[in-house]
C-alpha positions as CSV (number, residue, x, y, z in Angstrom):
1,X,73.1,100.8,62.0
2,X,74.5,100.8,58.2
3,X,77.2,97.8,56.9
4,X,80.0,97.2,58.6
5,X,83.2,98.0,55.9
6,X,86.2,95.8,56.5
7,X,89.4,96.4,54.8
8,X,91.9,93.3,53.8
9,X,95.2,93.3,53.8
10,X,96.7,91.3,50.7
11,X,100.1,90.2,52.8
12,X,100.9,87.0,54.6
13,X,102.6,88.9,57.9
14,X,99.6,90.3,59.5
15,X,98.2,91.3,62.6
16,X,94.8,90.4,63.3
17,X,92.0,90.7,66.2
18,X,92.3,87.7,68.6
19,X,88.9,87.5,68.9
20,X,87.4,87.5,65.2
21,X,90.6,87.8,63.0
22,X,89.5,90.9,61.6
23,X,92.7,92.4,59.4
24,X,94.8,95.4,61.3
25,X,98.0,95.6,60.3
26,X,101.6,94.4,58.8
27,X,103.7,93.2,61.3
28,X,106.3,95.4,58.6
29,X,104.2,98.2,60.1
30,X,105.8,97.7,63.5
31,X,107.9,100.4,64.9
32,X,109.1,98.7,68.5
33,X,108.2,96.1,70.5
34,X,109.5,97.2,73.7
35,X,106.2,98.7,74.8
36,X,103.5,97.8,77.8
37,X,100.1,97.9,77.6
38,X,97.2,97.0,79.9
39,X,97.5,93.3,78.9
40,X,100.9,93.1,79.1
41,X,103.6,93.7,76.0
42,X,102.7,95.8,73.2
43,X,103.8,97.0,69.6
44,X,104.0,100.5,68.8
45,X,102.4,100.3,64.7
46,X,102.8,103.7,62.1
47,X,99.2,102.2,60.8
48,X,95.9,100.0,61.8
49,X,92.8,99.6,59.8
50,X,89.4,98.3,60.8
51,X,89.3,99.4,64.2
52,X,87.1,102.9,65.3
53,X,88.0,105.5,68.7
54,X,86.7,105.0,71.9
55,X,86.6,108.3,74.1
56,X,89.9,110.5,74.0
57,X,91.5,111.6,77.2
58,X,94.8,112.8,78.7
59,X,96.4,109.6,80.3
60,X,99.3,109.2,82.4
61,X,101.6,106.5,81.1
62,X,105.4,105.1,81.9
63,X,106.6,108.0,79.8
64,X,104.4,110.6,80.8
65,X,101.2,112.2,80.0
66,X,99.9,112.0,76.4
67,X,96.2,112.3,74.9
68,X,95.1,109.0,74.0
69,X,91.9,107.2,72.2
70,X,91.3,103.4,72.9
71,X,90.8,101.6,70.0
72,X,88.1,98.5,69.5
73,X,87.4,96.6,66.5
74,X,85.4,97.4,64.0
75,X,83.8,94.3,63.5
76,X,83.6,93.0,67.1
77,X,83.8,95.8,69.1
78,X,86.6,94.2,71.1
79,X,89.2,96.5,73.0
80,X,92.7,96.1,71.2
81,X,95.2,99.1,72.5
82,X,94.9,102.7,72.1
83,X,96.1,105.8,69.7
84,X,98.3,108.6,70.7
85,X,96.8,112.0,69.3
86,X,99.1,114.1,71.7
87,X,102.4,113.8,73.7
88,X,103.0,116.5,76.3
89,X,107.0,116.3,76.4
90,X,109.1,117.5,73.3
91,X,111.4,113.5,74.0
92,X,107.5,111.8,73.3
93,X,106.6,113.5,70.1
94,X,107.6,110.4,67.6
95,X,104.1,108.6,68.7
96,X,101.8,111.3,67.6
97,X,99.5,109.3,65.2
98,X,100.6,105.9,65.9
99,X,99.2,102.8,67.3
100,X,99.6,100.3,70.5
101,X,98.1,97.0,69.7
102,X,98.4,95.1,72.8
103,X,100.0,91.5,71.9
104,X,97.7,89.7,74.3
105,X,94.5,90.6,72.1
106,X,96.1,90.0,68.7
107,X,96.6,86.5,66.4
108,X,98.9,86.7,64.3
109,X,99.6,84.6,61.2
């Protein structure tokens, strides 16, 4: 297994992972709050670095079915939400390429 690459982000609003603090995102970068995840309440984000894709697969959420990857940490592996790659309804399309981070698994500072 080669080095592990973390990015930083030079800002005092971030998100982080809950479980080693790695850097993910602005909290600037957050669309809406109003979404659920697995954990509980969620944040839909436009961008999130350091984590890696779990396995894609269509997924049936509150607003329908959309293709989805889980997303993990990169530097602890830990679970932190998921990406949307494809919405199936025409009313969904907005969260093509964007983030959930699931509040319950984040620290933010």
């Amino acid at each position: 297994m080669g080095k592990i690459y973390i990015e930083y982000i030079d800002n005092d609003q971030i998100y982080r992972c809950g479980s080693c603090k790695t850097h993910l995102s602005e909290t600037d970068n957050v669309i809406s709050k109003e979404f659920r995840g697995s954990t509980g309440p969620a944040y839909l984000i436009d961008n999130v670095i350091n984590t890696f894709d779990g396995v894609c697969e269509d997924r049936m959420l509150l607003s329908g079915c959309h293709t989805v990857c889980d997303i993990f940490c990169s530097f602890c592996h830990n679970y932190l939400g998921w990406r949307y790659l494809k919405a199936h309804r025409e009313d969904q399309k907005y969260k093509e390429g964007k983030y959930i981070l699931e509040r319950a698994l984040l620290f933010k500072e």
